[in-house]
Chimera marker file (.cmm) of the C-alpha trace (Angstrom):
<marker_set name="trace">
<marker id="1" x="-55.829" y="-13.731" z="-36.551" r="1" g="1" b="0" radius="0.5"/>
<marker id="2" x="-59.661" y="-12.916" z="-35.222" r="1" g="1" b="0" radius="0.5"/>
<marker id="3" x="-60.250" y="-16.734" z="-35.436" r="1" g="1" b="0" radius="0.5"/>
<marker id="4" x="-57.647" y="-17.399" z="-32.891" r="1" g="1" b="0" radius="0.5"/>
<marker id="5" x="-58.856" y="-13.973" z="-31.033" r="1" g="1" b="0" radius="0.5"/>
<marker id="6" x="-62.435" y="-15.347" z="-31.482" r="1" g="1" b="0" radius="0.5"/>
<marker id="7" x="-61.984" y="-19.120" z="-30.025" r="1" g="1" b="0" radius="0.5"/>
<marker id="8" x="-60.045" y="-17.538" z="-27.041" r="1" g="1" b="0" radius="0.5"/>
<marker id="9" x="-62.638" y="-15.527" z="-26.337" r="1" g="1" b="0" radius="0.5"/>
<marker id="10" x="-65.262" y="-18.226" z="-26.096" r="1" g="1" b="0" radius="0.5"/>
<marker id="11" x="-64.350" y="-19.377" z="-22.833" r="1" g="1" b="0" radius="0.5"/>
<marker id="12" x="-66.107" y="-18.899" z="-19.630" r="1" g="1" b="0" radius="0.5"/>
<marker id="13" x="-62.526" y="-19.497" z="-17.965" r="1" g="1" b="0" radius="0.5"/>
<marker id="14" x="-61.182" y="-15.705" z="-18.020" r="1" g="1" b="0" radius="0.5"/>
<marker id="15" x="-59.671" y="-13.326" z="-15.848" r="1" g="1" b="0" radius="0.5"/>
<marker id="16" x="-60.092" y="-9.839" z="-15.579" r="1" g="1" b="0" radius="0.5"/>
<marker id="17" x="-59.038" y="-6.468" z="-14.070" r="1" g="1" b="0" radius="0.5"/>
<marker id="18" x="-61.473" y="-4.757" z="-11.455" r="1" g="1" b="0" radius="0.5"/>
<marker id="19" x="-61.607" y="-1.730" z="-9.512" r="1" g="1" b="0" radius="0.5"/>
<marker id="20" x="-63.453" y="-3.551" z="-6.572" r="1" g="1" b="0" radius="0.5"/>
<marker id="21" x="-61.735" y="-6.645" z="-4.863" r="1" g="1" b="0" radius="0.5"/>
<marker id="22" x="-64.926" y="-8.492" z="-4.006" r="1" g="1" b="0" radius="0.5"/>
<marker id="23" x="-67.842" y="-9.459" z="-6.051" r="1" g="1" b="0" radius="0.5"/>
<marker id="24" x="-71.424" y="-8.479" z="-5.857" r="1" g="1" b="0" radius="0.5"/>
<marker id="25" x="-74.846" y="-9.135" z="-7.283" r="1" g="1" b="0" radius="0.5"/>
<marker id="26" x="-76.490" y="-6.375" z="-5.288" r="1" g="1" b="0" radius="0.5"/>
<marker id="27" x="-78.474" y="-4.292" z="-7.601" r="1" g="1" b="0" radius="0.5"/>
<marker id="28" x="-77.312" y="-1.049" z="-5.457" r="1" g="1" b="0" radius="0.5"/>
<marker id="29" x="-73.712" y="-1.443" z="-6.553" r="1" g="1" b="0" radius="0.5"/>
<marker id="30" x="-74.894" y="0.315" z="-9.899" r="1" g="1" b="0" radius="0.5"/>
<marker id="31" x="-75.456" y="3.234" z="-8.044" r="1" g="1" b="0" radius="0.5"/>
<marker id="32" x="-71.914" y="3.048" z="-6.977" r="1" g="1" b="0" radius="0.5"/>
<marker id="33" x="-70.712" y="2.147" z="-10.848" r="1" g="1" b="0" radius="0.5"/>
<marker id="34" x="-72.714" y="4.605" z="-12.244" r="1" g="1" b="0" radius="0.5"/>
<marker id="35" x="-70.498" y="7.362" z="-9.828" r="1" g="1" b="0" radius="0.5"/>
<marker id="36" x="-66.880" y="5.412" z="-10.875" r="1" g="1" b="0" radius="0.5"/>
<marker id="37" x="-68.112" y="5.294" z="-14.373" r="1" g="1" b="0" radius="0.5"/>
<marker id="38" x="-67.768" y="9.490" z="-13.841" r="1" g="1" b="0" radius="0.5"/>
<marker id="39" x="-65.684" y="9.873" z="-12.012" r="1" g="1" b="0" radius="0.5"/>
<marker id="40" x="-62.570" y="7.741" z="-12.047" r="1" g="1" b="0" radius="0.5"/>
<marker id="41" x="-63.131" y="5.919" z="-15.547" r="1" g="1" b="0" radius="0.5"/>
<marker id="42" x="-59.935" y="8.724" z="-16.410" r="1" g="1" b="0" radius="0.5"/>
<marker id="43" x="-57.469" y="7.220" z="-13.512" r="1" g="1" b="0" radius="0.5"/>
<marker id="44" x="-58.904" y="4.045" z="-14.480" r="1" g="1" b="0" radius="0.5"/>
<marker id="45" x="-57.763" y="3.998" z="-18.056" r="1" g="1" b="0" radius="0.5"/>
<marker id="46" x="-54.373" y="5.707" z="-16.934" r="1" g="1" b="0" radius="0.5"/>
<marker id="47" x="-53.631" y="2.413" z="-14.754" r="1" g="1" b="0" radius="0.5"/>
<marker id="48" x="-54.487" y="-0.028" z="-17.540" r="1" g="1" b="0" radius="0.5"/>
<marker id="49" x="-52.586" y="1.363" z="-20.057" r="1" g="1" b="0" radius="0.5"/>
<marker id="50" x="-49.361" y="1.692" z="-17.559" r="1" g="1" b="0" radius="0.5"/>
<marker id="51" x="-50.230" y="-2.076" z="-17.073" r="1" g="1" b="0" radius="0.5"/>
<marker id="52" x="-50.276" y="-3.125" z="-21.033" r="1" g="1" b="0" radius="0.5"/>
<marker id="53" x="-47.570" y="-0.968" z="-21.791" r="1" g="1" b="0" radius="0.5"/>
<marker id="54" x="-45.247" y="-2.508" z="-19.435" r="1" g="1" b="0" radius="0.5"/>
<marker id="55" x="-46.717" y="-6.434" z="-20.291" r="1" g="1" b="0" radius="0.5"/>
<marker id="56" x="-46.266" y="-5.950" z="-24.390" r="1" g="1" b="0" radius="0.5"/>
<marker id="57" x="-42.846" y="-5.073" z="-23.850" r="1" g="1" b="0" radius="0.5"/>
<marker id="58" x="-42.140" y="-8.297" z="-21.531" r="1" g="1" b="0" radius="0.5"/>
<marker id="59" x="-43.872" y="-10.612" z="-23.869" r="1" g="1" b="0" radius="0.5"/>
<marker id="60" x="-43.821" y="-11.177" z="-27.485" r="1" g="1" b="0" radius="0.5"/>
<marker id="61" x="-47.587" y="-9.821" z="-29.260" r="1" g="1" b="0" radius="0.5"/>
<marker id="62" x="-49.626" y="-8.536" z="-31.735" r="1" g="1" b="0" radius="0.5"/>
<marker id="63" x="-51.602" y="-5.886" z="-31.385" r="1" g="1" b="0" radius="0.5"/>
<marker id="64" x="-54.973" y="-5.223" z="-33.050" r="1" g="1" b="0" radius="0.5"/>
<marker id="65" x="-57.572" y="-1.972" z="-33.243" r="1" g="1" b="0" radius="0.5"/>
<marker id="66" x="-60.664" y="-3.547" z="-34.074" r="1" g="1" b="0" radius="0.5"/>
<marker id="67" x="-62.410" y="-1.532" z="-36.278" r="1" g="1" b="0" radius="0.5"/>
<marker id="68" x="-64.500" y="1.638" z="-35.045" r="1" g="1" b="0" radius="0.5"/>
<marker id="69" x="-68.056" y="0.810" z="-33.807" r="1" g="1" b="0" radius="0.5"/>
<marker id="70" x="-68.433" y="4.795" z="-33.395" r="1" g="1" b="0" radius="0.5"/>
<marker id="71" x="-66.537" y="7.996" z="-34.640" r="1" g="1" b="0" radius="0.5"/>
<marker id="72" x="-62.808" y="7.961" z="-33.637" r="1" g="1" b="0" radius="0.5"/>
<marker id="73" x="-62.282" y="10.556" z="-30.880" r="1" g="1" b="0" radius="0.5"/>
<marker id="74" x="-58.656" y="11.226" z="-31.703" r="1" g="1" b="0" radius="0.5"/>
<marker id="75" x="-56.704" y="12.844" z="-34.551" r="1" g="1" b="0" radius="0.5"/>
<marker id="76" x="-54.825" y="10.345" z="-36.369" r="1" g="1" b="0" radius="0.5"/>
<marker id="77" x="-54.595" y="7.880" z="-38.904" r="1" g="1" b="0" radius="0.5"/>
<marker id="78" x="-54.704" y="4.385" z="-37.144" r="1" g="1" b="0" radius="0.5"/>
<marker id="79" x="-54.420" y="1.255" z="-38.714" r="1" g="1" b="0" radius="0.5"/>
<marker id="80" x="-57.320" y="-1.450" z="-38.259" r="1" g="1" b="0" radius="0.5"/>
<marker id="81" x="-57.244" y="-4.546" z="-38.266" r="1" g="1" b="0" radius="0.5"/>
<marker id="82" x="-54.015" y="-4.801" z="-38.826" r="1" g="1" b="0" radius="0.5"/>
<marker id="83" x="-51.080" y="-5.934" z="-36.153" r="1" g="1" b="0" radius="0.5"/>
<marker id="84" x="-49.836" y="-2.209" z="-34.790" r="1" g="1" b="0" radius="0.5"/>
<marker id="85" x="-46.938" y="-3.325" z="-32.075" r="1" g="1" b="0" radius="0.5"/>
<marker id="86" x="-45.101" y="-1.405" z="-33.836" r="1" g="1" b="0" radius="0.5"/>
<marker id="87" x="-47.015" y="1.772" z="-32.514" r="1" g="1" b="0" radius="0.5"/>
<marker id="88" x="-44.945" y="3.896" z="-29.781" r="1" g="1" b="0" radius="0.5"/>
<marker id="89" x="-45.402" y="3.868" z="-26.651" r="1" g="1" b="0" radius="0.5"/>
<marker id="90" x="-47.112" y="7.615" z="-26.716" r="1" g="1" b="0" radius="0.5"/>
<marker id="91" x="-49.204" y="5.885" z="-29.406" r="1" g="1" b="0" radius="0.5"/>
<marker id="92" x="-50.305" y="3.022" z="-27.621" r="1" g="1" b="0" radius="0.5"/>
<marker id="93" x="-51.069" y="4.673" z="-24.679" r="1" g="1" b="0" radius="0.5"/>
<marker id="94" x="-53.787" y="7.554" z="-26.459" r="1" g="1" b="0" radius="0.5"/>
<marker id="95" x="-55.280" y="4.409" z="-28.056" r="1" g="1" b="0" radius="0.5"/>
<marker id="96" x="-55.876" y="2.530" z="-24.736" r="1" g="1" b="0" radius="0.5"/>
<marker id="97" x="-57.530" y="5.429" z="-23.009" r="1" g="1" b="0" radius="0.5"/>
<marker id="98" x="-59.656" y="6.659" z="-26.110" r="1" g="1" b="0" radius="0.5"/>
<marker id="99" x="-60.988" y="2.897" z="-26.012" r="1" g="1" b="0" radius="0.5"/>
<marker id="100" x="-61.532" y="2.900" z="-22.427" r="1" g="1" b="0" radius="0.5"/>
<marker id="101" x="-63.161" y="6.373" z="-22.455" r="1" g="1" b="0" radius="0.5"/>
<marker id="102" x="-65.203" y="6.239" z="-25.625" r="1" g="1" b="0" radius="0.5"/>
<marker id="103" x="-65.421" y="2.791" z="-26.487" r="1" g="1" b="0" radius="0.5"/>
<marker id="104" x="-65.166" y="3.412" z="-30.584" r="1" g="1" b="0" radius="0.5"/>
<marker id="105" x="-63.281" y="0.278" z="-30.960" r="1" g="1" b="0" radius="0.5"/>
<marker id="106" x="-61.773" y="-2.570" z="-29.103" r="1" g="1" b="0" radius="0.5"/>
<marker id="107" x="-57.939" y="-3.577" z="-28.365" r="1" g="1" b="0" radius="0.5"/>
<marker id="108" x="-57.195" y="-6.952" z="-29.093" r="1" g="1" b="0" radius="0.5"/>
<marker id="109" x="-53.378" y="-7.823" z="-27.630" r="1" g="1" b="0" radius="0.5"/>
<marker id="110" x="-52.488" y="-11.468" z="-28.914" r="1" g="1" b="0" radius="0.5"/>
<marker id="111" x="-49.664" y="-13.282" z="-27.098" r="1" g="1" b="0" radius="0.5"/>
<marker id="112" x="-48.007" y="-15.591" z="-28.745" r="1" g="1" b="0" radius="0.5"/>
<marker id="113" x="-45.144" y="-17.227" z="-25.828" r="1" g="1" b="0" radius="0.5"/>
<marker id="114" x="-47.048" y="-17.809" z="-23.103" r="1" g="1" b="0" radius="0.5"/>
<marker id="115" x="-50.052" y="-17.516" z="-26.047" r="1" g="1" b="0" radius="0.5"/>
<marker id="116" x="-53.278" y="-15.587" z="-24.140" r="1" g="1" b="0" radius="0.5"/>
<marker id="117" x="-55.234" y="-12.708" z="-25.215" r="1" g="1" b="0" radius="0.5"/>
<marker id="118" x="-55.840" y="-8.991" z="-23.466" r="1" g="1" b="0" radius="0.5"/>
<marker id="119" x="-58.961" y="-7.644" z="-24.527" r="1" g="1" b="0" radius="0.5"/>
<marker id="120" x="-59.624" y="-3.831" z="-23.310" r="1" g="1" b="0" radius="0.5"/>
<marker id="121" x="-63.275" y="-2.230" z="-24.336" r="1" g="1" b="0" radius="0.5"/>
<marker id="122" x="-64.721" y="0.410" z="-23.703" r="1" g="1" b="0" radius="0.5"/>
<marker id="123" x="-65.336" y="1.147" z="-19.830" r="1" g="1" b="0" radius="0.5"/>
<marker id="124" x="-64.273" y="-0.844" z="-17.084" r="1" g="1" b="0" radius="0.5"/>
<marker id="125" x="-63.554" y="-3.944" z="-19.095" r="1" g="1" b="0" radius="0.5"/>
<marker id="126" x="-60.209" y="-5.560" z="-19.447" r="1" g="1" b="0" radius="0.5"/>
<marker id="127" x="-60.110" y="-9.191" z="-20.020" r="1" g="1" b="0" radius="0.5"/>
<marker id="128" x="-57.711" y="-11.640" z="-20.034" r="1" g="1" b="0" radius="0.5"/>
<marker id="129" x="-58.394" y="-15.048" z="-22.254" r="1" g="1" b="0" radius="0.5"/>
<marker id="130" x="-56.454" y="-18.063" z="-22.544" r="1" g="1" b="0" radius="0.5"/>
<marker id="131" x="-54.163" y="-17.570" z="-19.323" r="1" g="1" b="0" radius="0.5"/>
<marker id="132" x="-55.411" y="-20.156" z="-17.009" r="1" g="1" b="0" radius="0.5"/>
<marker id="133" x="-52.634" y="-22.749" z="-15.783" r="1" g="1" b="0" radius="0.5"/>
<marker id="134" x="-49.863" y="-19.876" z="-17.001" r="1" g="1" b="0" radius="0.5"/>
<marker id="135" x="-48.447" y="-18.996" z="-13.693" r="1" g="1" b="0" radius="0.5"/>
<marker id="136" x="-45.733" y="-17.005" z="-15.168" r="1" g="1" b="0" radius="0.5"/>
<marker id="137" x="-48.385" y="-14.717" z="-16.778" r="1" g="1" b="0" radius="0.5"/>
<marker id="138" x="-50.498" y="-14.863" z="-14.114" r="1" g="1" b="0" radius="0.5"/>
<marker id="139" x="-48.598" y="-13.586" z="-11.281" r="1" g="1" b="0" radius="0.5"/>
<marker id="140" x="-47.079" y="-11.008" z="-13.701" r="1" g="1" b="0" radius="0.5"/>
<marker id="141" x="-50.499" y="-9.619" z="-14.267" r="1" g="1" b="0" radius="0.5"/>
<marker id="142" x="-51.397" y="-9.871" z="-10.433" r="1" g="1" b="0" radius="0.5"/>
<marker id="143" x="-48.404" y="-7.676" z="-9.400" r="1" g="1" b="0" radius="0.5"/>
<marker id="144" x="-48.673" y="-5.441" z="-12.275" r="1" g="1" b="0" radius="0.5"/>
<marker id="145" x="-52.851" y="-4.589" z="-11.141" r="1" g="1" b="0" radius="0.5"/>
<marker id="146" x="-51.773" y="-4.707" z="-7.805" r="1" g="1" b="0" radius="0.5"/>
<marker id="147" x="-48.760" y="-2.053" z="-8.349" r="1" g="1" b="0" radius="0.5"/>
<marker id="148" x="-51.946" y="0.423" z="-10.075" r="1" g="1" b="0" radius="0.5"/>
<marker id="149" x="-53.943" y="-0.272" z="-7.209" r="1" g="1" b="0" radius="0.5"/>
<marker id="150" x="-56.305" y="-2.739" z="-9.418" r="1" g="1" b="0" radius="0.5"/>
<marker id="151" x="-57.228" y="-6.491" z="-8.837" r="1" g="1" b="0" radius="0.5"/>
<marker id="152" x="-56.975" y="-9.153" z="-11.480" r="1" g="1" b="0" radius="0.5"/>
<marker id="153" x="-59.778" y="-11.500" z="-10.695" r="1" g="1" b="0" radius="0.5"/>
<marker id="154" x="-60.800" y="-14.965" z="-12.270" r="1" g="1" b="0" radius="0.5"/>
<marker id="155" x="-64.487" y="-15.336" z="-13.605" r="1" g="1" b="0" radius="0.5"/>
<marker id="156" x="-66.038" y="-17.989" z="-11.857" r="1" g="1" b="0" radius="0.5"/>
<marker id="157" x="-68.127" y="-20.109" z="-14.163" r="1" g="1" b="0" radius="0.5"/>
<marker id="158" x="-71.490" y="-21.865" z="-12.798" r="1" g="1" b="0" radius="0.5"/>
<link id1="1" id2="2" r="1" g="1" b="0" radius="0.2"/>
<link id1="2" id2="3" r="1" g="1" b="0" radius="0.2"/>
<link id1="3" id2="4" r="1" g="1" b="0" radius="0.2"/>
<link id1="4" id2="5" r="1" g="1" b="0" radius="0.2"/>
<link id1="5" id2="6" r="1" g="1" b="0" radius="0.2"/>
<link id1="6" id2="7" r="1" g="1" b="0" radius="0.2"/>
<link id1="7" id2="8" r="1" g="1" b="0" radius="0.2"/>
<link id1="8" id2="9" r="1" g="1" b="0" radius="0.2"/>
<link id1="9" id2="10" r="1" g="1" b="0" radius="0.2"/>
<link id1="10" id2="11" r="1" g="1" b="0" radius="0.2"/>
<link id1="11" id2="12" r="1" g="1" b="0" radius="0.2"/>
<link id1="12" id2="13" r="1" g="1" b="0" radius="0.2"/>
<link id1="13" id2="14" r="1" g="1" b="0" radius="0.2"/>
<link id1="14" id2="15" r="1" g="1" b="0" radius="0.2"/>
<link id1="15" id2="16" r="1" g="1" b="0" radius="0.2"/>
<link id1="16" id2="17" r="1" g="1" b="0" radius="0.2"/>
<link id1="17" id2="18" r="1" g="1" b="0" radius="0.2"/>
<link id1="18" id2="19" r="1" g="1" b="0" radius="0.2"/>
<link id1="19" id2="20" r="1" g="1" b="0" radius="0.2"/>
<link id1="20" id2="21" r="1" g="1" b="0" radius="0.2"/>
<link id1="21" id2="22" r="1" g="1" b="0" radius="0.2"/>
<link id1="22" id2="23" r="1" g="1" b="0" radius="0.2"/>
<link id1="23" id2="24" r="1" g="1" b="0" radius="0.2"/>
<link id1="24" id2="25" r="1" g="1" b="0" radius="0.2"/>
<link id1="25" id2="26" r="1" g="1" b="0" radius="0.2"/>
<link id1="26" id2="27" r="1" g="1" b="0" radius="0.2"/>
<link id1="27" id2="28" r="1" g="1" b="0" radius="0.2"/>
<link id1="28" id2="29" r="1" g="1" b="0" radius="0.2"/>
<link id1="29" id2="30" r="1" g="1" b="0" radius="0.2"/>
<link id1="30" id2="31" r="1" g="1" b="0" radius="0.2"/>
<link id1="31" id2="32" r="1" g="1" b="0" radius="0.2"/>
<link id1="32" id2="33" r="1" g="1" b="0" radius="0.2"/>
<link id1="33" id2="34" r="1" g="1" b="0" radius="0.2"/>
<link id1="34" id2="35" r="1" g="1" b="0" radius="0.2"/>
<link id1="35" id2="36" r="1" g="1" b="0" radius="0.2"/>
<link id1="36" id2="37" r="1" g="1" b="0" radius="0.2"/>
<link id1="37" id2="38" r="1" g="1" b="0" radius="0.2"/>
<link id1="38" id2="39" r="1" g="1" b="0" radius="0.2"/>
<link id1="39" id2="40" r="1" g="1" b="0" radius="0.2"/>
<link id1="40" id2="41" r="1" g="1" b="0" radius="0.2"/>
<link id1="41" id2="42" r="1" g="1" b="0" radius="0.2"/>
<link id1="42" id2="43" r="1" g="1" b="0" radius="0.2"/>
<link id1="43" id2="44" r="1" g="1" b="0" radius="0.2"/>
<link id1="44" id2="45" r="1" g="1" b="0" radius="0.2"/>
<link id1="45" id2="46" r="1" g="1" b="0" radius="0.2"/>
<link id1="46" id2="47" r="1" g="1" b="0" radius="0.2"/>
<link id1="47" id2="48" r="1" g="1" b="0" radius="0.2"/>
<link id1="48" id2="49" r="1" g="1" b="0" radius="0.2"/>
<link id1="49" id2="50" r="1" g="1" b="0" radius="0.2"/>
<link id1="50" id2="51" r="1" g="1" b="0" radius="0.2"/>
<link id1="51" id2="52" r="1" g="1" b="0" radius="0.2"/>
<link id1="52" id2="53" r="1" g="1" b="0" radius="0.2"/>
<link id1="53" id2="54" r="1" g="1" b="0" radius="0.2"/>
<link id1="54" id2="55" r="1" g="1" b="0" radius="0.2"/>
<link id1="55" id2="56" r="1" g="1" b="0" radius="0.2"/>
<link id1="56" id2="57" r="1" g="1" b="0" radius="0.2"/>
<link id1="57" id2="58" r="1" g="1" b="0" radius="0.2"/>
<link id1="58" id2="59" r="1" g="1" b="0" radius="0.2"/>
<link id1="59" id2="60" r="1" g="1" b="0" radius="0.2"/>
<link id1="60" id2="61" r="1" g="1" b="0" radius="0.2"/>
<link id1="61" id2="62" r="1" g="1" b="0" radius="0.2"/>
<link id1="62" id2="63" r="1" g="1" b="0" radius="0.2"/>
<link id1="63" id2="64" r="1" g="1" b="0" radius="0.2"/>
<link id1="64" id2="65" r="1" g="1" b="0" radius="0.2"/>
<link id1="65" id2="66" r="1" g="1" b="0" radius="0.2"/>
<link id1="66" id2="67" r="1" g="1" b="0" radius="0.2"/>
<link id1="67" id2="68" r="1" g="1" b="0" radius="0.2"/>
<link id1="68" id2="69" r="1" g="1" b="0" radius="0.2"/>
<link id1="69" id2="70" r="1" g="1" b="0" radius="0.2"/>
<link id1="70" id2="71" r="1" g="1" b="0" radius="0.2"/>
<link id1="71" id2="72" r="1" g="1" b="0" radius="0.2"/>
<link id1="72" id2="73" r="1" g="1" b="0" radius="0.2"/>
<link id1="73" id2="74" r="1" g="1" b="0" radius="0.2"/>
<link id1="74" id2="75" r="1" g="1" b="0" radius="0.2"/>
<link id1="75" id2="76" r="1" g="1" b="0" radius="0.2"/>
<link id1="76" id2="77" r="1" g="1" b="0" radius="0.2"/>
<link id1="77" id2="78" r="1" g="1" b="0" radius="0.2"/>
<link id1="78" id2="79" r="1" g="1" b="0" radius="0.2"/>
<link id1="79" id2="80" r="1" g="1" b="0" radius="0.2"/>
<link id1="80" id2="81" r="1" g="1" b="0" radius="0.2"/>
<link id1="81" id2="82" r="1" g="1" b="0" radius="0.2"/>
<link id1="82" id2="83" r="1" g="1" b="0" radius="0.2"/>
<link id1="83" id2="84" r="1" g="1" b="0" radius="0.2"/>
<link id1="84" id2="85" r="1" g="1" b="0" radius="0.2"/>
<link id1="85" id2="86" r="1" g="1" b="0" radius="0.2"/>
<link id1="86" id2="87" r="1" g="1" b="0" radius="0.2"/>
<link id1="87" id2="88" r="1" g="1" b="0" radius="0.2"/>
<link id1="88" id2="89" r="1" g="1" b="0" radius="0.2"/>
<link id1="89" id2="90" r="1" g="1" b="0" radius="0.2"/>
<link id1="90" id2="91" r="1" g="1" b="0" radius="0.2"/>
<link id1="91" id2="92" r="1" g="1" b="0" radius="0.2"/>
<link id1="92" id2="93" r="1" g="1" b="0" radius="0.2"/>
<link id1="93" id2="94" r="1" g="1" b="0" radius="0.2"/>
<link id1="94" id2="95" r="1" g="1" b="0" radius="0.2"/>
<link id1="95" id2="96" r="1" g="1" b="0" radius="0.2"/>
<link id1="96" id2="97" r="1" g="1" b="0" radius="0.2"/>
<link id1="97" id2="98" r="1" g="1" b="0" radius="0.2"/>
<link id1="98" id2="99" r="1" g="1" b="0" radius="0.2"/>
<link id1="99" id2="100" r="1" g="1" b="0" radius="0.2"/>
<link id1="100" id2="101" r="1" g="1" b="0" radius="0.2"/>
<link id1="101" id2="102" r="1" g="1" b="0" radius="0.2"/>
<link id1="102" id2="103" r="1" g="1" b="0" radius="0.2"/>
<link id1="103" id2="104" r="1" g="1" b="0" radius="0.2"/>
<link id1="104" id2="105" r="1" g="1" b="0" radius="0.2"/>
<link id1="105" id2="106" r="1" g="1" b="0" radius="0.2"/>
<link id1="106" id2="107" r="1" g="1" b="0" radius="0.2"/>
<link id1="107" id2="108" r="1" g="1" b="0" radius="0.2"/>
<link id1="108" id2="109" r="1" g="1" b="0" radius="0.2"/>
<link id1="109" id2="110" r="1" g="1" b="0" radius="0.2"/>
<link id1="110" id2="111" r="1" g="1" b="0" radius="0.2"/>
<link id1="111" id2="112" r="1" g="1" b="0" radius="0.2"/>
<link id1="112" id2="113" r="1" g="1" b="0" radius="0.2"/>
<link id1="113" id2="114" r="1" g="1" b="0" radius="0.2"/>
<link id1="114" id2="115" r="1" g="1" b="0" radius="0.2"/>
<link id1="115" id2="116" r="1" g="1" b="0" radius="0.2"/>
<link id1="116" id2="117" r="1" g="1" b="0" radius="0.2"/>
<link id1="117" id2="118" r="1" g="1" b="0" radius="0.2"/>
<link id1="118" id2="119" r="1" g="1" b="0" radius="0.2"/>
<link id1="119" id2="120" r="1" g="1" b="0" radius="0.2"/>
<link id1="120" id2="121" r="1" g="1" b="0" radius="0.2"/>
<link id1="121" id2="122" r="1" g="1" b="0" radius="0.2"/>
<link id1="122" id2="123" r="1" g="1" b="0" radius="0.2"/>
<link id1="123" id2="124" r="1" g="1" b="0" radius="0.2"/>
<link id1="124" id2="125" r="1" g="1" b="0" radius="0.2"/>
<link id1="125" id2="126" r="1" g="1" b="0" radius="0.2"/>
<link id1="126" id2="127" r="1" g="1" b="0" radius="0.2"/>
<link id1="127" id2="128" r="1" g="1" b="0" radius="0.2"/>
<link id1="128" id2="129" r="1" g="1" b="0" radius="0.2"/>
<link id1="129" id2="130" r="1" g="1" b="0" radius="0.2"/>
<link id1="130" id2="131" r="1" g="1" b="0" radius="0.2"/>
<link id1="131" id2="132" r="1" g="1" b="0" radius="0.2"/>
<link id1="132" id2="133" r="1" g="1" b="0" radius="0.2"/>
<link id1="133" id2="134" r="1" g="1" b="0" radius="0.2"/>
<link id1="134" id2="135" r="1" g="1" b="0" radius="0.2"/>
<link id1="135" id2="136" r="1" g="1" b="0" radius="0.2"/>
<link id1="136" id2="137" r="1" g="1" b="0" radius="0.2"/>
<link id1="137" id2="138" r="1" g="1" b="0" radius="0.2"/>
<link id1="138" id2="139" r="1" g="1" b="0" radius="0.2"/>
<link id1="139" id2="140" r="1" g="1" b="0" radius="0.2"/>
<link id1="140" id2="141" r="1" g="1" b="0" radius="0.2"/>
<link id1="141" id2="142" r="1" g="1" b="0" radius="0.2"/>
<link id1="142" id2="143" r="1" g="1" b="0" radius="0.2"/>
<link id1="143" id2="144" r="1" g="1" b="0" radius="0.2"/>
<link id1="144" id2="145" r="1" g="1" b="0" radius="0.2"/>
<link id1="145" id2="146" r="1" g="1" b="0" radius="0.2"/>
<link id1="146" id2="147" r="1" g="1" b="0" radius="0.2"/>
<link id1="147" id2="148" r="1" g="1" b="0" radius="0.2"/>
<link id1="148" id2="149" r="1" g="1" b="0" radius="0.2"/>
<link id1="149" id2="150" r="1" g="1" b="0" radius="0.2"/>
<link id1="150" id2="151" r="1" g="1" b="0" radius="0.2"/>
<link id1="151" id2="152" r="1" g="1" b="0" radius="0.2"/>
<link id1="152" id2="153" r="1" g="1" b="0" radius="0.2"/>
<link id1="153" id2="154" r="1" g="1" b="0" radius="0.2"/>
<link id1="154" id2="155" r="1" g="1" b="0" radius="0.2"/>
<link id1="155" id2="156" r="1" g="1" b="0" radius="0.2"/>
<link id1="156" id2="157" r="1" g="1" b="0" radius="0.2"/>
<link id1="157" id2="158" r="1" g="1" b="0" radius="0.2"/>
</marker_set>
């Protein structure tokens, strides 16, 4: 399983899910991170996990909790490393934002038909591996950010 998750992964060819529609190299955007980071990194992980919630239930996965990197900020007994799918949706959605809030772990979401990868870490990063030439997926994913008020961008590899 983390061999496939690990050779998708190694691609420069991803998308991923922004706050921002445009890109910048301007060292002053931090500035302006640093405040989202704060102060929206909350609504932020309420949109993404409306947005995998809704995609694991349209497409067959596997879902993976990588195991902690930190102490786990929530009161339960999760499984790691192991496929959880089977998780509710309750479940799956205190996972996603303790992720995206504390970064203690990573969420892997495997595809299998169209076969791409979701990987959510902690803070504003949500990628998506393995997708390119799926226009199915694709414009899925593009209404889905756009309906939370996100953009799905493609990484543009030099």
């Amino acid at each position: 399983m983390y061999e496939t998750i690990d050779l998708l992964q190694q691609t420069t060819d991803y998308y991923y899910i922004d706050y921002i529609p445009y890109n910048t190299d301007d060292p002053n955007f931090l500035e302006l991170e640093e405040y989202f980071e704060k102060h929206y990194l909350s609504s932020f992980s309420e949109k993404i996990t409306k947005i995998i919630l809704k995609i694991i239930y349209y497409y067959p996965c596997k879902v993976y909790l990588t195991e902690p990197t930190k102490d786990i900020p929530i009161n339960s007994t999760l499984d790691f490393n192991s496929n959880i799918r089977h998780y509710s949706p309750s479940e799956f959605s205190k996972i996603i934002k303790q992720v995206i809030l504390t970064d203690f772990s990573s969420l892997q979401i495997l595809f299998s038909t169209p076969k791409f990868l979701i990987s959510i870490c902690g803070d504003f990063s949500v990628t998506i591996y393995g997708i390119k030439g799926n226009n199915e997926a694709i414009n899925l994913l593009q209404q889905l950010t756009t309906q939370e008020g996100l953009f799905l961008k493609q990484n543009n590899p030099s």
